[in-house]
KENU-64235 format. One record per residue (C-alpha): residue in one letter; x, y, z negated. Coordinates in pm, whole numbers, padded with zeros to 5 digits, always signed. Layout:
# KENU-64235
aXYZ...
# end
This chain:
# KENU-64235
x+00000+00000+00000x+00275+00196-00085x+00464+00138+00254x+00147+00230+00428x+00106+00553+00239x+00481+00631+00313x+00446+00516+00676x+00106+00768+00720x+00346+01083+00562x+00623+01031+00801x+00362+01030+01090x+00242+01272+01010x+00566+01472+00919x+00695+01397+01259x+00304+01523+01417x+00419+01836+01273x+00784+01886+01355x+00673+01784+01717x+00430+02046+01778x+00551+02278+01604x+00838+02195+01832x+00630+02241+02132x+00456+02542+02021x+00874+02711+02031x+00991+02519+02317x+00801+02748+02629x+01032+02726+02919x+00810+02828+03159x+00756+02833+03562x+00473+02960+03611x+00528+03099+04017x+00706+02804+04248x+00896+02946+04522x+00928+02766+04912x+01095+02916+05203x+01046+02884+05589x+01064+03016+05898x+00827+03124+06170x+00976+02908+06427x+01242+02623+06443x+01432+02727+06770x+01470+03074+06873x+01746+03254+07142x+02000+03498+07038x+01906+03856+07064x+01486+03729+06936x+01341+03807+06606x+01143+03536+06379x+01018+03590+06036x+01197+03451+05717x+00919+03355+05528x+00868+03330+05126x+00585+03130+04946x+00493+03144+04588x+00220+02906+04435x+00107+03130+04116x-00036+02893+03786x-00365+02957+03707x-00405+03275+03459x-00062+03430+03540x+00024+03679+03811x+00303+03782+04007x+00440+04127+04069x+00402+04234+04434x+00701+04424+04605x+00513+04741+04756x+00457+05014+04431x+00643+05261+04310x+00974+05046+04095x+00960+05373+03873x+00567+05310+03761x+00689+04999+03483x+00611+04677+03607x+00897+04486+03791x+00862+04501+04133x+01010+04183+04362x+01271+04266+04467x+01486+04105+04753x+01841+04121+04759x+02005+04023+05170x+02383+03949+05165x+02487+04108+05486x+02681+03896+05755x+02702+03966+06132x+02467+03687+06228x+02165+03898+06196x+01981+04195+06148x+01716+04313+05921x+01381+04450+06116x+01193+04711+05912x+01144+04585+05528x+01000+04349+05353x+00629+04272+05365x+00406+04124+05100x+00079+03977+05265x-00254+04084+05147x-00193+04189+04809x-00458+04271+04547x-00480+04634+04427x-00521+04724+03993x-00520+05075+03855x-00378+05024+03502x-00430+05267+03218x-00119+05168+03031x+00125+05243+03291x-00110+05547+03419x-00121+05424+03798x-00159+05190+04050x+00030+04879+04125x+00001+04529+04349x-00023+04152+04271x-00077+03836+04359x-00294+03564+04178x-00297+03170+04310x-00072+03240+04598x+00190+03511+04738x+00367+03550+05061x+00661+03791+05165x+00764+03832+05484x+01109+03950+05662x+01181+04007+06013x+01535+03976+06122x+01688+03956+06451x+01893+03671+06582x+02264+03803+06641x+02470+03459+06732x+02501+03080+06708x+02581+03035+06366x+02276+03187+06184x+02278+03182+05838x+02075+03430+05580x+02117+03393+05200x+02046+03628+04922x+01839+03671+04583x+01509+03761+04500x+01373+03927+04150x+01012+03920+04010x+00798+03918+03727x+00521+03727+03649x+00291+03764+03320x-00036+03598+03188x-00325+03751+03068x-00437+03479+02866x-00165+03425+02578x+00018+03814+02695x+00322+03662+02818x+00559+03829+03068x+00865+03684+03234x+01140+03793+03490x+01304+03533+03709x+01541+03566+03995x+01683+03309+04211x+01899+03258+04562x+01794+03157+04885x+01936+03033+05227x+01818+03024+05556x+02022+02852+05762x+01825+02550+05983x+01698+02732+06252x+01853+02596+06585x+01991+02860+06801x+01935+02756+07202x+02168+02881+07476x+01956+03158+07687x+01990+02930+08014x+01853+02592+07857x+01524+02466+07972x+01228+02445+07790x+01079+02719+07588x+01063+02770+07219x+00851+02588+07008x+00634+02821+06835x+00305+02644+06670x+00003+02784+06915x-00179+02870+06594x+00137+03152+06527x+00229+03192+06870x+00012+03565+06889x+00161+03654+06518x+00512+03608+06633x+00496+03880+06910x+00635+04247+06826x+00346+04399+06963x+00093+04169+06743x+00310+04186+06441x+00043+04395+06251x-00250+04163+06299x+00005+03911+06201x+00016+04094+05844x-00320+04067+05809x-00371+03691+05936x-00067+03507+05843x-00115+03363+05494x-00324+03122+05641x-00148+02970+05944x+00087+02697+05944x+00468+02725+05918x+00739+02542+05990x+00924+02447+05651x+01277+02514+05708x+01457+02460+05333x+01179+02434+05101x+01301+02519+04743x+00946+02320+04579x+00905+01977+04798x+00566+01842+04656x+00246+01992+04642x+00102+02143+04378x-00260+02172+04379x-00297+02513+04195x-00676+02619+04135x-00733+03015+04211x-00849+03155+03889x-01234+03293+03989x-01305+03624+04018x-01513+03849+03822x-01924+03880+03911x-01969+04135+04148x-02149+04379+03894x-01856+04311+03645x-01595+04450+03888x-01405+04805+03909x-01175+04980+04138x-00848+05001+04104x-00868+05397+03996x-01220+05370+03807x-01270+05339+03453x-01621+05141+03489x-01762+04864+03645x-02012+04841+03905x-02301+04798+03654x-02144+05079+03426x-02184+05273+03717x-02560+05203+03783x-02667+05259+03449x-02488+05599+03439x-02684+05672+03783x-02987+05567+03583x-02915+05804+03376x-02852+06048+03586x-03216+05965+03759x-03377+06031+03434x-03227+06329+03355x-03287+06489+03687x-03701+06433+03594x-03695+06722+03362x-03555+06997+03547x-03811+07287+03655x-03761+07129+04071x-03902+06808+04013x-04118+06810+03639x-04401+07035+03841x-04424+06746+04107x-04575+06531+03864x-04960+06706+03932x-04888+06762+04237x-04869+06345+04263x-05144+06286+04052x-05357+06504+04269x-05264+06298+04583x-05369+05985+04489x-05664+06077+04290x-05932+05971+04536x-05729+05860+04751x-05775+05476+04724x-06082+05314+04781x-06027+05056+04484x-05750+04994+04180x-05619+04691+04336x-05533+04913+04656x-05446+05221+04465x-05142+05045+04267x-05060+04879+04601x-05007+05262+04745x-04814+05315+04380x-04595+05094+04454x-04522+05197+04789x-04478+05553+04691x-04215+05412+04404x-04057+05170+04696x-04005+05498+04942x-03831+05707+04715x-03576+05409+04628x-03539+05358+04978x-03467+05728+05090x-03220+05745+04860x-03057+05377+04911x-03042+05487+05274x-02813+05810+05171x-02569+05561+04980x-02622+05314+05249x-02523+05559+05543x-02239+05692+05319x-02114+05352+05195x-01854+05311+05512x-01683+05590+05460x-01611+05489+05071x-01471+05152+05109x-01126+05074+04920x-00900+05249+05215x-01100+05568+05087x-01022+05475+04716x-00695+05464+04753x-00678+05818+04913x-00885+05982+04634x-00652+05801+04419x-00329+05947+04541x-00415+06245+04753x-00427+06607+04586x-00699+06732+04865x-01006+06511+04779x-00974+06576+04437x-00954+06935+04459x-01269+06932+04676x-01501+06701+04448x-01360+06989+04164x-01515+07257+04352x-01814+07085+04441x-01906+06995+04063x-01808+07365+03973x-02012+07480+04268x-02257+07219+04127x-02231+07370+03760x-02278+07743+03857x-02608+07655+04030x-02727+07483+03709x-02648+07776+03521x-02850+07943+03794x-02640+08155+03943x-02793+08023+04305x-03007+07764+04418x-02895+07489+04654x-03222+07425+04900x-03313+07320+05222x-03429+07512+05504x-03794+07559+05429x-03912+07510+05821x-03762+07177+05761x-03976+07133+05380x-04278+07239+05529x-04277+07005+05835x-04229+06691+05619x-04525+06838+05410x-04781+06846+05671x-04669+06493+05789x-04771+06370+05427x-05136+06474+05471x-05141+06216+05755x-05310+05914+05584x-05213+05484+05576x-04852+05444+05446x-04713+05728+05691x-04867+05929+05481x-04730+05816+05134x-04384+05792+05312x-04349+06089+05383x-04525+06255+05069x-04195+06055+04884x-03988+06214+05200x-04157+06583+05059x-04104+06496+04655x-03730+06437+04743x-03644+06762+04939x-03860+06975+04749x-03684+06845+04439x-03299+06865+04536x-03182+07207+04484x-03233+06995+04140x-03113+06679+04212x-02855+06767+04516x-02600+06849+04237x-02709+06515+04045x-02698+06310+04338x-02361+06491+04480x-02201+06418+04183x-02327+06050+04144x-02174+06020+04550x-01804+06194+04439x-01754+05935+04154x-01876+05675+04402x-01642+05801+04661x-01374+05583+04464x-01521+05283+04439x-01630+04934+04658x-01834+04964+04947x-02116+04894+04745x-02069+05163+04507x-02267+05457+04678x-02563+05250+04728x-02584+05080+04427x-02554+05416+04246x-02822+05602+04451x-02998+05275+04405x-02971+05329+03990x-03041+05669+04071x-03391+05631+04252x-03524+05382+04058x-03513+05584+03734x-03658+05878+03949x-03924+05654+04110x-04046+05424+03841x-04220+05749+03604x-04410+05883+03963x-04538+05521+04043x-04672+05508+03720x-04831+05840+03704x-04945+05759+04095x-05122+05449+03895x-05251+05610+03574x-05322+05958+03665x-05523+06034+03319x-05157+06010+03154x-05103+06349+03309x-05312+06491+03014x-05018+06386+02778x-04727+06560+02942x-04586+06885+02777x-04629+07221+02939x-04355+07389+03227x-04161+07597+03042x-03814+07761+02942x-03716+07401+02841x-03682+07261+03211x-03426+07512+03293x-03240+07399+02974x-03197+07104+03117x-03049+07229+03379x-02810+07412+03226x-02738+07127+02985x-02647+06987+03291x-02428+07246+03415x-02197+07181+03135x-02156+06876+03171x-02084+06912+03535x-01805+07163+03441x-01638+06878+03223x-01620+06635+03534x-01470+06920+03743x-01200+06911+03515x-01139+06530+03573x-01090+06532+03931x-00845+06884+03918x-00692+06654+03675x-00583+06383+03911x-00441+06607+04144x-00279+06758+03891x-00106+06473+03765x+00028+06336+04057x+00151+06617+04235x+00297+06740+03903x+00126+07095+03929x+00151+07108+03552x-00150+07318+03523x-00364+07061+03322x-00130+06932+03064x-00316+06756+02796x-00357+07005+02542x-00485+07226+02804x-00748+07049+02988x-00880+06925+02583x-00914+07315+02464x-01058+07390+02803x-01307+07079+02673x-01315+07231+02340x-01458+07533+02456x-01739+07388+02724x-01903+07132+02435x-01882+07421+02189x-02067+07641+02440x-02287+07415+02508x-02361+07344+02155x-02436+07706+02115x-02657+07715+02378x-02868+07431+02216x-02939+07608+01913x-03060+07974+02097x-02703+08151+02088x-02652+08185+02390x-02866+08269+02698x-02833+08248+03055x-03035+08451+03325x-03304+08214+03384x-03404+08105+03000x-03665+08205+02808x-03645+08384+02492x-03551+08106+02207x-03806+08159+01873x-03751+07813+01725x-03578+07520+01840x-03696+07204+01813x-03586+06852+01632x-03464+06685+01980x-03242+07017+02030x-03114+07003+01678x-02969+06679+01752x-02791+06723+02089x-02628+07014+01957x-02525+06771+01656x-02412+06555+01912x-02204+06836+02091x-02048+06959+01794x-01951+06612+01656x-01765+06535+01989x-01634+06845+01984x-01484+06777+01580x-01350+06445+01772x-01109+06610+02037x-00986+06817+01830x-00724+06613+01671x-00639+06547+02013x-00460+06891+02045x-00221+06810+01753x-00121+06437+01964x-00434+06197+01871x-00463+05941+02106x-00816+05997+02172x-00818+05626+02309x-01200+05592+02378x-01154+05883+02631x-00837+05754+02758x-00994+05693+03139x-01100+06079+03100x-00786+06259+02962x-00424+06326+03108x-00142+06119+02976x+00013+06176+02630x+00343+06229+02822x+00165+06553+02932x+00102+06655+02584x+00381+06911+02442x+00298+06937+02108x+00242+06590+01845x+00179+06660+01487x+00252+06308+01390x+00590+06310+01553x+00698+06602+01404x+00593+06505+01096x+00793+06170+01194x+01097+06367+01286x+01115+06648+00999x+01010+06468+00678x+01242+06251+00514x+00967+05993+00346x+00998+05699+00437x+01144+05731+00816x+01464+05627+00907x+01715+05876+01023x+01996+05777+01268x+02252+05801+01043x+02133+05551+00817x+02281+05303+01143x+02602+05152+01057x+02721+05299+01438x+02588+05482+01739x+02403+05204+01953x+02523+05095+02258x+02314+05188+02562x+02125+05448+02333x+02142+05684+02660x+01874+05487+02858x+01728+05263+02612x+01496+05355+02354x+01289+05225+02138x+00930+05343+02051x+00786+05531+01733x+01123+05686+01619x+01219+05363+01516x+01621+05363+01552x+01761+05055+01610x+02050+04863+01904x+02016+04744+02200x+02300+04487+02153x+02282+04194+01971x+02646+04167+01796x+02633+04514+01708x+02304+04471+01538x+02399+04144+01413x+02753+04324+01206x+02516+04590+01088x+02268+04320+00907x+02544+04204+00713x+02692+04578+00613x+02336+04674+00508x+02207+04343+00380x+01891+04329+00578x+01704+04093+00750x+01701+04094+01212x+01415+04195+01374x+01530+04083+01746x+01291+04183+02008x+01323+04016+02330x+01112+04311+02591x+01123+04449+02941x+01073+04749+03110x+00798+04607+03304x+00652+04416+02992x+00265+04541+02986x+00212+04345+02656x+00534+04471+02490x+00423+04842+02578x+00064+04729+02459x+00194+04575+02137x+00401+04884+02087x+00137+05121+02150x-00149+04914+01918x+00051+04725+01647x+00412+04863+01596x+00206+05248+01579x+00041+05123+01280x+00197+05274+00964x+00271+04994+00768x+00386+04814+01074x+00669+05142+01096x+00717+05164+00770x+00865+04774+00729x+01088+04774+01073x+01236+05148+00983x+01278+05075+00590x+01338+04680+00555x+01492+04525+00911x+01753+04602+01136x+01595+04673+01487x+01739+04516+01816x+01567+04557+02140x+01683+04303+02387x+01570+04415+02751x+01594+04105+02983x+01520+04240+03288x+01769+04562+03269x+01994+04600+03571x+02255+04781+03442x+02598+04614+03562x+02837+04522+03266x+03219+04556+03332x+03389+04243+03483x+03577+04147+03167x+03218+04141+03011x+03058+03833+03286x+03051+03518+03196x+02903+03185+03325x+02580+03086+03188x+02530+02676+03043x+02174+02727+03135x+02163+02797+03493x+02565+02778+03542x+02534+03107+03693x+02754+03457+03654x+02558+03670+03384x+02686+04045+03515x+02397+04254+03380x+02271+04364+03013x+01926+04191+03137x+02063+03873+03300x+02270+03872+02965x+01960+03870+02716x+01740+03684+02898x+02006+03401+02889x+02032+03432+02509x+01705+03402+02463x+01682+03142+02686x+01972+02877+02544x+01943+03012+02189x+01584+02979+02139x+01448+02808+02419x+01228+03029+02569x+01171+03279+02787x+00845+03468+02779x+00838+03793+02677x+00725+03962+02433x+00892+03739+02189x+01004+03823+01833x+01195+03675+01587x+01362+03748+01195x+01693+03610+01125x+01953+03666+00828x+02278+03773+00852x+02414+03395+00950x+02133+03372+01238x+01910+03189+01051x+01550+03165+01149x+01338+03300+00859x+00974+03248+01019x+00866+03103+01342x+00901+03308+01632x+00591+03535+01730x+00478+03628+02060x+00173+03838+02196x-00084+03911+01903x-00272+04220+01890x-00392+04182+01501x-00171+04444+01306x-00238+04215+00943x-00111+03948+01109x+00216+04121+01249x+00236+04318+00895x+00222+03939+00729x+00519+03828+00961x+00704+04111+00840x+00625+04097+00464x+00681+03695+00476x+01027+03706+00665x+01148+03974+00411x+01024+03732+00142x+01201+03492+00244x+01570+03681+00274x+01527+03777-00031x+01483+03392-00176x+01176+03450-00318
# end
């Protein structure tokens, strides 16, 4: 019994050791590299494309080559050694990559999921063809937050070179044989993931059956420079719809409804029929407006407005333009002769008739709703194709449903309040608001072209000052041209201008450096803002916040390394390591990138937290270990890796290599506690976005140099 018992604890002891094992032991592949060619025999003095495949695992990604390398995510990267056997044609292309706008790095950048291919042209210079070189990426997972550089080598060198005067032509597959051609070579970009090539010197031999993770439902998607989804989008046209019912253009069209139907039907059953197809009009007039505009706002258009300074200056003006009507300084209408025609048409009876009576309730209504609908198409004018109709759709069918019902129960027009000065409120509720959004799209120009005239701080006073205005205005303070004269206000104004002033309390720490993160898709950068209260406060006060003298020596590579927070620390292990033992503190190594996403996010949403800063500048010695830095070390520095048995030259080929044979692993981010003889104190940590449980990793490793 004994034995048994003894037997069942060792099992169970090893169960442990061996996953815990496996839970440290991650050396992962998660992209598998091929090569080919686009044909097996070519003629000196023709081109052919070197071509690169990648099969992606399902939930990672990988890098495209094609953004800007200063943005933060690694770019691939392709590295040619030159030799007079050929010549490069243009650069390299990625095929058909996918498009993201990311908030964290502030911009836009490419990818591929399931599959990638690269292409190079080169041209054929003489019989002994040969192309080798490197390629760089990234790849990272948005599962478990992992991110992980590679680079490997590559050789071309098994295409057969024929003599110009043999017979026979060259065998090109007749799939490819029209994406070879120069002249075709840019349909070839856009059809050539799909045909078959030749392998040449494939790096992967078997297949790998990868499945393609599934994309989002349509309604759940978002452009790549859009901070809501498709749905978010319809229920903020909604919105929109419903707000454009009480403004003093289309409130008064309720009678005028009510009076055409009354009598109108010669039954109920036929009279909600006619309803309905009054409701069903007015959707489709304006569906037919997003419809007709829908070409022109496909993603090619989305990634103009995304990086071009004229469309966003435009939709600025047009939403000030927009605002300054609402505060009724003009009125934005249609040429009555037009109005007046569509009128008479809607005494024609049958379902002409109620057509065209919706046709008359929508351009008798839009010098209200043009600058609702106008600024429902600009934000669409970034989106999917579907965007523009799906948003007038949203639109309408708020603006419809109330004059169907009202076409269907005309006694409810007894219960409706009185015209009055409170319909132009609206509209100059409105107005504000459409003076905030102006600010957003100057904004975007702004930042890209680097105008600097809507730095944070700046654009959030100019904020500041609209929501306080417009909080003002709720309660009778202020009055514009068209209001009536304010004696009491009611209980529903009370509380907007509650609301107004409370969001206005909320940006206000945003002048002083508050992230403001629920408005993060609205506001510039915090690299635009000049002044931070917290930092200074960081910088000046001695409590608690480590100073840089308080480092046993100036860090290496201090003058283009850093490390967030104010936290001072090294960015090389030995140095960090000697330091540990001078000061008697516990390691804090943290293996990062520069094109780590989750180490910026864990940076920016754990390591910010105070108690999180306080332990790392107080209690460890910092080390920041960038693997993917390409900063060349001197010669005497190189040295052969075990691993891989390759040269280590650079500070990022360098780390990544200790990380790899010391710990065995190589995702990123990755953090570990030692003592001052390299001793592991807790189990490594990776990607985990709850602060208690980072702050427990802290407090438990410190517990545990001490010997408690």
């Amino acid at each position: 019994m004994n034995n048994l018992f003894l037997q069942a604890r060792i099992t169970i002891l090893i169960f442990i050791l061996a996953t815990s094992t496996i839970s440290f032991s991650q050396i992962l592949e998660p992209a598998k590299w091929s090569t080919a060619t686009s044909v097996n025999q070519v003629e000196i003095g023709q081109e052919l494309d070197l071509i690169f495949n990648v099969i992606i695992d399902q939930n990672w990604y990988l890098y495209s080559s094609d953004f800007d390398p200063d943005l933060g995510p690694m770019v691939t990267e392709f590295t040619f050694e030159p030799n007079g056997s050929y010549e490069l044609i243009d650069s390299i292309k990625p095929i058909n990559p996918k498009k993201k706008y990311d908030d964290l790095w502030e911009g836009e950048y490419t990818y591929f999921s399931g599959k990638a291919q690269f292409r190079q042209t080169v041209k054929v210079l003489s019989n002994n063809f040969e192309v080798k070189g490197s390629y760089s990426y990234q790849v990272c997972s948005d599962i478990d937050g992992k991110c992980i550089p590679f680079d490997d080598d590559f050789s071309f060198d098994k295409v057969v070179i024929k003599d110009e005067g043999a017979e026979g032509k060259i065998e090109i597959p007749s799939e490819t044989e029209e994406l070879v051609s120069k002249d075709d070579r840019k349909e070839a970009d856009e059809k050539i993931v799909d045909v078959p090539i030749i392998q040449t010197e494939p790096i992967v031999t078997e297949e790998i059956d990868v499945e393609v993770p599934v994309d989002k439902p349509l309604l759940a998607q978002r452009s790549s420079n859009d901070p809501y989804s498709l749905l978010a989008f319809m229920v903020i046209a909604f919105l929109g719809g419903l707000a454009a019912l009480f403004t003093p253009c289309v409130f008064p069209m309720i009678p005028m409804t009510v009076s055409f139907f009354t009598g109108r039907s010669k039954s109920r059953k036929e009279g909600i029929k006619n309803a309905f197809i009054y409701g069903f009009s007015i959707i489709l007039i304006y569906t037919i407006v997003g419809s007709v505009l829908a070409p022109f706002m496909g993603p090619e258009m989305a990634n103009v407005l995304a990086t071009h300074w004229l469309p966003n200056v435009i939709f600025s003006l047009v939403f000030l333009i927009f605002a300054l009507s609402f505060f009724g300084l003009f009125e934005i209408t249609l040429p009555s002769s037009f109005v007046n025609k569509m009128d008479q048409k809607a005494d024609r009876g049958g379902l002409i008739g109620i057509f065209f009576m919706a046709f008359t309730l929508v351009l008798v209504s839009f010098s209200c709703t043009g600058p609702i609908v106008g600024s429902i198409l600009v934000e669409a004018a970034g989106g999917q194709v579907l965007k523009p109709i799906l948003g007038m759709f949203g639109f309408s069918l708020a603006f419809a449903i109330p004059f169907t019902l009202f076409a269907i129960f005309p006694e409810w027009l007894n219960t409706l309040p009185k015209s009055g000065g409170w319909l132009n409120s609206v509209k100059v509720i409105l107005g504000f608001i459409e003076l905030a959004f102006a600010l957003k799209f100057l904004s975007v120009a702004d930042q890209a072209y680097h105008w600097g005239l809507l730095d944070r701080e700046v654009y959030l006073a100019l904020w500041i000052v609209i929501f306080t205005l417009m909080g003002f205005y709720l309660l009778g303070k202020l009055r514009l041209p068209h209001d009536s004269k304010l004696e009491t206000i009611g209980v529903g104004r009370l509380m907007l201008a509650l609301i107004s002033f409370a969001f206005v309390i909320y940006l206000i720490p945003g002048m002083f450096g508050a992230p403001l993160k629920s408005l993060a898709g609205y506001l510039p950068p915090m690299s635009t803002h000049d002044f931070k209260l917290q930092d200074e406060i960081r910088n000046n006060s001695g409590g608690g916040i480590q100073v840089s003298d308080e480092l046993c020596e100036s860090p290496k590579y201090a003058d283009f390394l850093h490390l967030p927070h104010g936290i001072k620390g090294y960015f090389d292990y030995d140095q960090a390591l000697q330091c540990s033992k001078e000061q008697n503190k516990p390691l804090f190594i943290d293996f990062t990138g520069h094109g780590c996403v989750n180490c910026r996010e864990m940076e920016a949403r754990v390591w910010s937290d105070p108690e999180v800063l306080k332990i790392l500048k107080n209690d460890y010695i910092v080390v920041a270990l960038y693997v993917d830095d390409k900063t060349t070390l001197p010669e005497n520095d190189w040295y052969t890796s075990t691993y891989d048995e390759k040269v280590k030259k650079s500070i990022g080929k360098q780390n990544a290599d200790f990380q790899i044979t010391a710990y065995n692993n190589n995702a990123q981010p990755f953090y570990l506690l030692l003592d001052k003889e390299e001793n592991l104190l807790m189990q490594p940590k990776a990607y985990d976005l709850n602060v208690r449980n980072f702050i427990n990793f802290l407090e438990e490793g410190k517990r545990k140099f001490k010997g408690e």
